[in-house]
ROZAZA-343160 format. One record per residue: residue number from 0; residue in one letter; x, y, z of N, C-alpha, C in turn. Coordinates in pm, 1 decimal, decimal comma, padded with zeros to 6 digits. Layout:
// ROZAZA-343160
TORMI;NUM;A;X;Y;Z;X;Y;Z;X;Y;Z .
...
***
This chain:
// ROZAZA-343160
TORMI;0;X;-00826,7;-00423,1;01199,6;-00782,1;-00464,4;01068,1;-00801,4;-00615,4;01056,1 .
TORMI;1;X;-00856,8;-00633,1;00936,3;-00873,0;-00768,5;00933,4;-00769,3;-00884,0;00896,9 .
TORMI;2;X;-00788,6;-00996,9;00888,9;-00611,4;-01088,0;00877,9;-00627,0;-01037,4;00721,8 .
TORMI;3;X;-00677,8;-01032,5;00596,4;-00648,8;-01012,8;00522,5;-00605,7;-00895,2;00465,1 .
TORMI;4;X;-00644,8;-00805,7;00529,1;-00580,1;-00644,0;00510,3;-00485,8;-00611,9;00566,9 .
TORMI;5;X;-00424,8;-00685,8;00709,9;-00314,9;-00695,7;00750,4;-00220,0;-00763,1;00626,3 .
TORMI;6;X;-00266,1;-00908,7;00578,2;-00170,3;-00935,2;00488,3;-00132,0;-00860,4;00331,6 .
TORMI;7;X;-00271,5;-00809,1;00320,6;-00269,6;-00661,5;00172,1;-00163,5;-00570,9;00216,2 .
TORMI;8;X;-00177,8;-00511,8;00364,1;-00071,9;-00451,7;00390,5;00072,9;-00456,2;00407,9 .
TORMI;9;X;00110,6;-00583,8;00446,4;00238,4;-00637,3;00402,5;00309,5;-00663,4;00303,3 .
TORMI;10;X;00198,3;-00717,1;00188,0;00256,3;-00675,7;00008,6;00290,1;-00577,3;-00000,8 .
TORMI;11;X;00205,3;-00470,6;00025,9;00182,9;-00322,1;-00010,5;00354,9;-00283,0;00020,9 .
TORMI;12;X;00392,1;-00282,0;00181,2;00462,0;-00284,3;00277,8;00607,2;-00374,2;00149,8 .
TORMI;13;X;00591,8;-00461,3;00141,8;00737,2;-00537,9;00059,0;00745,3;-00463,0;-00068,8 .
TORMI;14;X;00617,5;-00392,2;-00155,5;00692,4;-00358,9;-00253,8;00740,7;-00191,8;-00242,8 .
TORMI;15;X;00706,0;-00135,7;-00166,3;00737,0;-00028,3;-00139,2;00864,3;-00032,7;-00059,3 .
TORMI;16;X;00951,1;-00152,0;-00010,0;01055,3;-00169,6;00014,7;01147,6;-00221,4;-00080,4 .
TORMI;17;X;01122,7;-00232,6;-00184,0;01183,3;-00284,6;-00355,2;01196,0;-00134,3;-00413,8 .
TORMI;18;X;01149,4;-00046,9;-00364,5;01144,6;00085,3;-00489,8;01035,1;00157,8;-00504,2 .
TORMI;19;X;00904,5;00108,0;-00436,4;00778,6;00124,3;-00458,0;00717,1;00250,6;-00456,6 .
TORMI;20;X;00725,0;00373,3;-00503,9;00630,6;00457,0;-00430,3;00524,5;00482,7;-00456,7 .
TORMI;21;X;00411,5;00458,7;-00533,6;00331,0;00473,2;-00509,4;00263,9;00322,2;-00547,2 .
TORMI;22;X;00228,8;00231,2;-00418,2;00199,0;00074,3;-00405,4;00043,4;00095,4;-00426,1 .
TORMI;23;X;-00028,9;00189,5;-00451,2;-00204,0;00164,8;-00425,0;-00230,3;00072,5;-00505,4 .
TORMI;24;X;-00216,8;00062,8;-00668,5;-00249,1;-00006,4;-00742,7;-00181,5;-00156,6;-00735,5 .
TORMI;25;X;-00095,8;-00177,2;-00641,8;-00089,9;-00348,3;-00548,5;-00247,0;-00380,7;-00498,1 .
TORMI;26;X;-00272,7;-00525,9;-00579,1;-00415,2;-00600,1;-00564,7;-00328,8;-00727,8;-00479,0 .
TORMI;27;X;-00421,2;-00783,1;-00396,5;-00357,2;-00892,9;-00346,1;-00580,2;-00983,0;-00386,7 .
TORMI;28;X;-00511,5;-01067,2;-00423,7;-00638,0;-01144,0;-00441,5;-00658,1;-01288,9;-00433,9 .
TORMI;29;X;-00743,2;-01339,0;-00459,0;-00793,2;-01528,4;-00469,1;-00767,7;-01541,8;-00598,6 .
TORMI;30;X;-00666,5;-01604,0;-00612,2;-00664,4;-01688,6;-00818,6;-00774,1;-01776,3;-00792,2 .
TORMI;31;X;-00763,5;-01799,1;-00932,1;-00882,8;-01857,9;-00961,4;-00859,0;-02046,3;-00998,2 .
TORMI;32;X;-00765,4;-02077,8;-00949,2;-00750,7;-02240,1;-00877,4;-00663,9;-02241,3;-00776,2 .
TORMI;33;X;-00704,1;-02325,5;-00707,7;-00610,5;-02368,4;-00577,2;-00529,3;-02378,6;-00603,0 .
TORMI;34;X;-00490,6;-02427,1;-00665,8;-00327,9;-02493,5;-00674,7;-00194,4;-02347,2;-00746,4 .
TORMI;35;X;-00262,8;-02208,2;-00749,2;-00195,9;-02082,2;-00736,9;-00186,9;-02070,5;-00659,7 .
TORMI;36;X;-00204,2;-02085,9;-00508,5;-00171,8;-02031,7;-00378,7;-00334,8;-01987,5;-00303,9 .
TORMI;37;X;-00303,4;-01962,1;-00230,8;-00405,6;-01908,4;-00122,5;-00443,8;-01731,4;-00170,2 .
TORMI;38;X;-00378,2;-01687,6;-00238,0;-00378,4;-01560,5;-00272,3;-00270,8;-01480,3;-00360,7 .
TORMI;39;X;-00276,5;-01437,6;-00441,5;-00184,5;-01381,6;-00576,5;-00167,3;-01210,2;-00555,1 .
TORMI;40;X;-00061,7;-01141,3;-00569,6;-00056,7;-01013,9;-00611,9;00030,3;-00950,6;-00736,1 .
TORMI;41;X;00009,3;-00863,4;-00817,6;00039,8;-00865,6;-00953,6;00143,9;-00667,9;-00887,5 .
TORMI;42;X;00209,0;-00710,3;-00781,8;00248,8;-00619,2;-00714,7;00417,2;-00611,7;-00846,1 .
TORMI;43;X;00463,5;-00709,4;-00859,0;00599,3;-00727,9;-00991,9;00573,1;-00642,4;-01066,1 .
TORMI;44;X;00412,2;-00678,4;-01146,4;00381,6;-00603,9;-01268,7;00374,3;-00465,1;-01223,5 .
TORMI;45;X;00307,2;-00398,0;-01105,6;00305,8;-00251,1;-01079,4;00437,9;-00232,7;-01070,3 .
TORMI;46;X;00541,8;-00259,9;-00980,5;00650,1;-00186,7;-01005,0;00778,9;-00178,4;-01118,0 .
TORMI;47;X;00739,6;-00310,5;-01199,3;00846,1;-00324,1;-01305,6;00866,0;-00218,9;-01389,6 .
TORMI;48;X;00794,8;-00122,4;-01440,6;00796,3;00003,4;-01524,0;00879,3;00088,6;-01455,6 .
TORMI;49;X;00830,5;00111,5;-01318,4;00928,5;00219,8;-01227,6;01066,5;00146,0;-01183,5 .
TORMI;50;X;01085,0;00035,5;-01141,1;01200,1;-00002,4;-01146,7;01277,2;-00011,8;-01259,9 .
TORMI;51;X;01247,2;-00030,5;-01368,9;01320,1;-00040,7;-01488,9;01395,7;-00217,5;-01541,1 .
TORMI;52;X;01259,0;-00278,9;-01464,9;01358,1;-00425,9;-01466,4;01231,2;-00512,8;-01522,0 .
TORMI;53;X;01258,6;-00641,5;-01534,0;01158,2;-00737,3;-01641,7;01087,5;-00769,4;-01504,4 .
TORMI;54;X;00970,3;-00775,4;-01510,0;00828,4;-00805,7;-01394,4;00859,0;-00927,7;-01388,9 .
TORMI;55;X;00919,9;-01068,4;-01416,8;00936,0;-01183,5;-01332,9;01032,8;-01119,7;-01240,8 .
TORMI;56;X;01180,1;-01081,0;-01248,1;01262,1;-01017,5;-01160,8;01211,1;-00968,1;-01066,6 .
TORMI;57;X;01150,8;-00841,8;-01069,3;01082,2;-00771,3;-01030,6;01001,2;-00911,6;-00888,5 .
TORMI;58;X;00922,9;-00952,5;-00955,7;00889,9;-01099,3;-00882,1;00956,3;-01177,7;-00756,6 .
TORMI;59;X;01054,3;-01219,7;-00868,7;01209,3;-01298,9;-00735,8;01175,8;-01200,0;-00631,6 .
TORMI;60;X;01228,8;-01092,8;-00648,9;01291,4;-01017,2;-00548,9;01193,2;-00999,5;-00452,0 .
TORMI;61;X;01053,8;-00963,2;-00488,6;00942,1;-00946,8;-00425,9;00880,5;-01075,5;-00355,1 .
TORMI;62;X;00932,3;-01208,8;-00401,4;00870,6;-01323,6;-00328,6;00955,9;-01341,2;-00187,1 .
TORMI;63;X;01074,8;-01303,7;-00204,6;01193,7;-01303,1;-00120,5;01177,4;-01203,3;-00038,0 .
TORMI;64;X;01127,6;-01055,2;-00050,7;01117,1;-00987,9;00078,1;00973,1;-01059,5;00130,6 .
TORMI;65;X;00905,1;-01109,6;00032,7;00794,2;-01128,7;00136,4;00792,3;-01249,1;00234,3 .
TORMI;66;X;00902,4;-01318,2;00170,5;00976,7;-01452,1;00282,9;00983,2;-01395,1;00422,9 .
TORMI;67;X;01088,9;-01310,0;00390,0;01119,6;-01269,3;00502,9;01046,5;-01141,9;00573,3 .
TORMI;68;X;00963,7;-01084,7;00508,8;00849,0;-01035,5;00600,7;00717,3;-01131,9;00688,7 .
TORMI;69;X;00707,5;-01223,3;00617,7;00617,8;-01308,8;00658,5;00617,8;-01430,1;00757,8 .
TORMI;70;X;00760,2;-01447,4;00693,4;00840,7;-01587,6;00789,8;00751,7;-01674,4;00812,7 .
TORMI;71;X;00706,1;-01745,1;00921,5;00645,4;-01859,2;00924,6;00503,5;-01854,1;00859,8 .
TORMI;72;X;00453,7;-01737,8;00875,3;00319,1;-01714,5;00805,2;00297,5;-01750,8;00647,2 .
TORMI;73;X;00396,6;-01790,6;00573,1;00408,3;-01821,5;00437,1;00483,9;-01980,8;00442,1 .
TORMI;74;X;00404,4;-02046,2;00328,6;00440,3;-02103,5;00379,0;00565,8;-02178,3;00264,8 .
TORMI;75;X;00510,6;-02098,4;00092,4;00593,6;-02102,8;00011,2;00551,2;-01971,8;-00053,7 .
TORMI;76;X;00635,3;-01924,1;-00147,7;00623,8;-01824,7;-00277,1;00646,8;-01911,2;-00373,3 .
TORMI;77;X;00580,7;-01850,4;-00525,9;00598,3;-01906,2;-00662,1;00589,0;-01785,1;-00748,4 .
TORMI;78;X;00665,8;-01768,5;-00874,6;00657,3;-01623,0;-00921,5;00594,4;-01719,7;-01086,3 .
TORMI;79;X;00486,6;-01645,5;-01096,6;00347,3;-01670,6;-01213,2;00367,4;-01625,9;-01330,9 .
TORMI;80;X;00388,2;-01633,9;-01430,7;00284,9;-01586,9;-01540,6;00417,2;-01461,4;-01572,8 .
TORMI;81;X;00327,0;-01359,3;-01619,3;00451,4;-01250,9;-01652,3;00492,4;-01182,9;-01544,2 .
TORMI;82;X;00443,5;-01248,9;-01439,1;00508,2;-01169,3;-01292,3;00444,0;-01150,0;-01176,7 .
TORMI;83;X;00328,6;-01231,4;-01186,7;00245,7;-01270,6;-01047,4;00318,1;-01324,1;-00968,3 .
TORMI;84;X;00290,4;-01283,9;-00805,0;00344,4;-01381,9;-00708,7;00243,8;-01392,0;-00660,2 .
TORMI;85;X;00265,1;-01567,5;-00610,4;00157,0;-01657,0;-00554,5;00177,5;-01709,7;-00406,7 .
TORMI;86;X;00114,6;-01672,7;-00298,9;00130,5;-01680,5;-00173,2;00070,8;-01772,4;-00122,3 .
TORMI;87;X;00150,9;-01896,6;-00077,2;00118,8;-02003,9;00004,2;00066,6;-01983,7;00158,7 .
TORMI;88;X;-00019,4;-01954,4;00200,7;00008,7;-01971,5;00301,1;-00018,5;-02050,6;00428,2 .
TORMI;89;X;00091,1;-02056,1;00541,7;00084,7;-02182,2;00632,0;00020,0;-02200,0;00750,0 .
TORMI;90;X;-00051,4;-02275,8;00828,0;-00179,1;-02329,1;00878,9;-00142,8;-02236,1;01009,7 .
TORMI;91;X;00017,9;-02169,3;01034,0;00012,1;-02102,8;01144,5;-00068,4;-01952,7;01102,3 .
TORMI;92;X;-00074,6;-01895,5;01000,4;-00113,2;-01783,4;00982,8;-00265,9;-01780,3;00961,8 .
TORMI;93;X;-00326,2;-01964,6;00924,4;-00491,4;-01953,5;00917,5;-00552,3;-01939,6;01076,3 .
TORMI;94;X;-00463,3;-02018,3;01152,2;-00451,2;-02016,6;01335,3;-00481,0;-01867,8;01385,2 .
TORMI;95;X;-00342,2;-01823,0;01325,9;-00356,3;-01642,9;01374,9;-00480,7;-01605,0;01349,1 .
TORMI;96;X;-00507,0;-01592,4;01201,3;-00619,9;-01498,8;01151,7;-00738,6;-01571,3;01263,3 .
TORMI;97;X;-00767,1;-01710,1;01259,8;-00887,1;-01770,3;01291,7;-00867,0;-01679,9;01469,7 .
TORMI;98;X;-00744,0;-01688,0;01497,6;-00808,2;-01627,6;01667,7;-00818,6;-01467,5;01701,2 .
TORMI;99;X;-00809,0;-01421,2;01533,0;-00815,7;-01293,5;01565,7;-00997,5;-01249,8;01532,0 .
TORMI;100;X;-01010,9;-01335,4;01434,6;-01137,7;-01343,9;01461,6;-01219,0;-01389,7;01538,1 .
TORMI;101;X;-01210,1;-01479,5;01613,3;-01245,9;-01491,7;01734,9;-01255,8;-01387,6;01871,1 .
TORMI;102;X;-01112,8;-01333,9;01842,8;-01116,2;-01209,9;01963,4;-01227,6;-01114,5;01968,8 .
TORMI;103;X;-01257,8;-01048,4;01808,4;-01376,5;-00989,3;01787,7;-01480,2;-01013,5;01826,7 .
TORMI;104;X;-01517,5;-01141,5;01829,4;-01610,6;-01137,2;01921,6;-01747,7;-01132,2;01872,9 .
TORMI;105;X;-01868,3;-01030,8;01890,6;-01934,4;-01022,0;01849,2;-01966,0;-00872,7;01736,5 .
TORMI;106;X;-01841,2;-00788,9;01714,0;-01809,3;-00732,0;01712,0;-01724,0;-00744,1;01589,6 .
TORMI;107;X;-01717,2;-00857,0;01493,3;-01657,8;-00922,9;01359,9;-01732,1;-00932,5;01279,2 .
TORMI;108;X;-01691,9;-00849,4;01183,7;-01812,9;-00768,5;01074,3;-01837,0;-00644,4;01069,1 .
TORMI;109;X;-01838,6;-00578,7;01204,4;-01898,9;-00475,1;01203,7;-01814,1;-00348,3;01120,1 .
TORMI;110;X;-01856,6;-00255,3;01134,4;-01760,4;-00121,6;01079,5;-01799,8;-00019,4;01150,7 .
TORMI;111;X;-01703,3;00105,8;01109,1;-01800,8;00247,3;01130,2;-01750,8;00310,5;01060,0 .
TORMI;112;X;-01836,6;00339,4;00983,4;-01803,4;00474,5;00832,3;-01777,3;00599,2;00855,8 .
TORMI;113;X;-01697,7;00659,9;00801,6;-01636,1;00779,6;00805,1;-01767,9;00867,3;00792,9 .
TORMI;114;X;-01834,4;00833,8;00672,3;-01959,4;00906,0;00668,2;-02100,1;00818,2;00618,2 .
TORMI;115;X;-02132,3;00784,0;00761,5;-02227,2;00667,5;00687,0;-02343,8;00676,4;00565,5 .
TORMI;116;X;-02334,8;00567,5;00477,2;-02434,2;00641,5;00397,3;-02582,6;00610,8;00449,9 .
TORMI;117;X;-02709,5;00709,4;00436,6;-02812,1;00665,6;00492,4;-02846,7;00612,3;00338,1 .
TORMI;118;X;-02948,8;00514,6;00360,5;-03023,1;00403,9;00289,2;-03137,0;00377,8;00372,9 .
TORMI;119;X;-03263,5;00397,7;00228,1;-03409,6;00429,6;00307,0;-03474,3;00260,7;00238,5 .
TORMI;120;X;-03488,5;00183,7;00281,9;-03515,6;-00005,3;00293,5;-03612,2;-00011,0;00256,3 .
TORMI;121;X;-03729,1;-00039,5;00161,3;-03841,3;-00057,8;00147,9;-03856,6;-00242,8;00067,2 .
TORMI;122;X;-03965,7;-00263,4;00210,3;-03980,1;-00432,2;00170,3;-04067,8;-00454,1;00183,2 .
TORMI;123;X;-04123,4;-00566,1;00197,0;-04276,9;-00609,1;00216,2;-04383,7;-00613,5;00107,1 .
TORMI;124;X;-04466,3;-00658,8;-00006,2;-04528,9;-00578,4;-00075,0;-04657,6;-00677,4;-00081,5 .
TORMI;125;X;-04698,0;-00684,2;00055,7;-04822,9;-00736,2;00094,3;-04969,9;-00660,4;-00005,9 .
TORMI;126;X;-05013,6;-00737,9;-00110,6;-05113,5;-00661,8;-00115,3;-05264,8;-00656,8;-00079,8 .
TORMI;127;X;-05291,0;-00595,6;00046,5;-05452,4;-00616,9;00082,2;-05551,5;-00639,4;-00013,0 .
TORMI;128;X;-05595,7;-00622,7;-00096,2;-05694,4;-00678,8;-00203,3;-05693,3;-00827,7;-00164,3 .
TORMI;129;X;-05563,6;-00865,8;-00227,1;-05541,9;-01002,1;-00246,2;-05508,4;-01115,7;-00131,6 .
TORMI;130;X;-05496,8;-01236,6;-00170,1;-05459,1;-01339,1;-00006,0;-05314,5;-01317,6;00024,5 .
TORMI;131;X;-05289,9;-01336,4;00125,2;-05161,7;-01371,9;00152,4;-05122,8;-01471,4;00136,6 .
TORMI;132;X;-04937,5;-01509,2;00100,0;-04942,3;-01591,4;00074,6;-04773,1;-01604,3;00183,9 .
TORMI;133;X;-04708,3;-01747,1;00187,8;-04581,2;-01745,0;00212,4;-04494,2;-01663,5;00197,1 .
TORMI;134;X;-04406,5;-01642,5;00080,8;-04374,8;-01503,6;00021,2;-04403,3;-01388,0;00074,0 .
TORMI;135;X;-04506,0;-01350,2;00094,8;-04468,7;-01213,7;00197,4;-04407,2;-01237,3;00314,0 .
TORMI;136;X;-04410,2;-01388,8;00411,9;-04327,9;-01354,9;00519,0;-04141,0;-01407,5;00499,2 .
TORMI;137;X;-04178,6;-01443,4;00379,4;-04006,0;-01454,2;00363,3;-03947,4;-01305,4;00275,4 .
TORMI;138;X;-04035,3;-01221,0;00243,2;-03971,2;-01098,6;00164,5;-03947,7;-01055,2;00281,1 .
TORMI;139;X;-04033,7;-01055,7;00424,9;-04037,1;-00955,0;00549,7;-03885,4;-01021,4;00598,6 .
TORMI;140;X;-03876,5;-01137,5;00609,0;-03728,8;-01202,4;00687,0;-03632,4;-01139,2;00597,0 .
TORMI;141;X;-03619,2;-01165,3;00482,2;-03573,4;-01099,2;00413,8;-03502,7;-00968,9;00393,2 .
TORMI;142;X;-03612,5;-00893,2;00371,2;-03591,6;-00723,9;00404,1;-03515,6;-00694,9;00575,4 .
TORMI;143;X;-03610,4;-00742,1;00647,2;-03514,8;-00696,9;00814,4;-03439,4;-00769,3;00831,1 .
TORMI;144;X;-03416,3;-00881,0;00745,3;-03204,3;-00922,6;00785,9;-03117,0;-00878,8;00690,7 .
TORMI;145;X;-03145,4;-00769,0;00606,0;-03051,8;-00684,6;00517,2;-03077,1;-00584,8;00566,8 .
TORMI;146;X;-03131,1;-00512,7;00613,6;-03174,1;-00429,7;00690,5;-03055,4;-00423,1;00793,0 .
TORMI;147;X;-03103,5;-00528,5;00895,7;-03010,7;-00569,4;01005,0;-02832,3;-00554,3;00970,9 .
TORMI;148;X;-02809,3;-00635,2;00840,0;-02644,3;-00625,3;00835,1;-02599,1;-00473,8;00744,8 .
TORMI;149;X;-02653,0;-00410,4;00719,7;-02621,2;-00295,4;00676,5;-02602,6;-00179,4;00777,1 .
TORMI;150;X;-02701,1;-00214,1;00902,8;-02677,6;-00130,2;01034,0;-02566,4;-00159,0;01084,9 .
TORMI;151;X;-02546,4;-00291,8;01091,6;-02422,5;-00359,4;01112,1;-02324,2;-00292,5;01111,2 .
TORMI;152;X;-02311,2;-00302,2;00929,6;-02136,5;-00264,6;00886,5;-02144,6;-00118,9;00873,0 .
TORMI;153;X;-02242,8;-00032,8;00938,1;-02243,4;00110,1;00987,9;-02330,4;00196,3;00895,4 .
TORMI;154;X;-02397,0;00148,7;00786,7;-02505,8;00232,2;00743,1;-02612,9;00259,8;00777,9 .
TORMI;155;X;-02657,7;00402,8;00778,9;-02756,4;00446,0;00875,3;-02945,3;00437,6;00805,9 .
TORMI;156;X;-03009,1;00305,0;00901,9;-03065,2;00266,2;00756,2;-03238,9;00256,9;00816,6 .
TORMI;157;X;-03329,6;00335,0;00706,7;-03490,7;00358,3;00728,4;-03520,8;00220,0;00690,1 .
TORMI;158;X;-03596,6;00160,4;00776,7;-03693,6;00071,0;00700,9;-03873,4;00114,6;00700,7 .
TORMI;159;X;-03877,1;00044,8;00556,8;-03990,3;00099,5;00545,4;-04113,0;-00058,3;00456,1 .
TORMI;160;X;-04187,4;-00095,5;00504,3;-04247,9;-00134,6;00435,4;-04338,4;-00073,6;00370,2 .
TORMI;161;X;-04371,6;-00149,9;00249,1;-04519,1;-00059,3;00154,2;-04589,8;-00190,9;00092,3 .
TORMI;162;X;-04736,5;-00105,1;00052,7;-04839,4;-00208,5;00045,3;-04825,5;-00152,8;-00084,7 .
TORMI;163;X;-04859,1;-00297,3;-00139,6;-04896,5;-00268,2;-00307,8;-05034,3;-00256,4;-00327,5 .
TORMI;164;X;-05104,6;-00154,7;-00308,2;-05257,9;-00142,7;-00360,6;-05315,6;-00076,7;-00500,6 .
TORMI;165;X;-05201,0;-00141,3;-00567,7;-05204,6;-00083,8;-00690,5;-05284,9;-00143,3;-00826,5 .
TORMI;166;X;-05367,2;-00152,1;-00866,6;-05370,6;-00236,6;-00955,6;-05587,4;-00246,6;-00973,3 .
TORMI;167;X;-05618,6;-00329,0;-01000,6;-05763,8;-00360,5;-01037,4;-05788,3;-00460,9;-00945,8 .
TORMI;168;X;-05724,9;-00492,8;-00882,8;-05775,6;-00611,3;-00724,4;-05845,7;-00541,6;-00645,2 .
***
């Protein structure tokens, strides 16, 4: 699990300890300036309907369990707008994440799909008639390093180049 899905999971995790039952539709995300926090979830607004209470409330209460779920890993809460909470967080939890990525190793990034999808790669479109030029060997780098990270994150993947001999050349 990655540090950020660990921390999706801990929203998820605080509002489903407020009343929550069904938390899927909890987004934890990047606002769109710094100065909102390191990451926002509009987790207030999902449960304020089922709780029966005004989505800043809803908020308080939710910045406060996540205090104390998070503890040093936060480093402030702020409750947003009609009921966003905005998650500070503190240089011990960028530490954590940074050495958990590290632990991974070479092995950070990768995946394995439940059911991988196959994907058949076609790159290259050298056409013999004509000269070669640069461009074909950067479409080729190209093509086999997307190629490459799609095997990666576990898709099971054909490569194929093709010649373009199509045409009146």
């Amino acid at each position: 699990m990655t540090p950020y899905e660990s921390l999706h999971e801990e929203v998820r995790a605080g509002a489903s300890a407020l009343g929550g039952d069904d938390v899927a539709a909890v987004k934890l995300e990047i606002p769109p300036r710094a100065d909102m926090g390191d990451y926002s979830t509009n987790a207030a607004l999902v449960l304020a309907k089922v709780m029966g209470l005004a989505p800043r409330e809803v908020a308080e209460r939710l910045a406060q369990e996540l205090g104390a779920r998070l503890g040093g890993a936060l480093e402030r809460t702020e409750v947003a707008g009609p009921g966003f909470v905005n998650l500070h967080l503190s240089d011990r939890w960028y530490v954590g994440a940074l050495g958990d990525l590290l632990a991974s190793g070479e092995d950070f990034g990768s995946a394995s799909l439940p059911a991988p999808l196959r994907i058949n790669l076609e790159y290259v479109s050298a056409n013999p008639t004509g000269p070669l030029h640069i461009g074909h060997a950067r479409y080729a780098a190209y093509g086999d390093s997307l190629a490459r990270i799609l095997g990666f994150r576990g898709y099971e993947v054909t490569r194929e180049f093709y010649i373009n001999d199509f045409g009146s050349q």
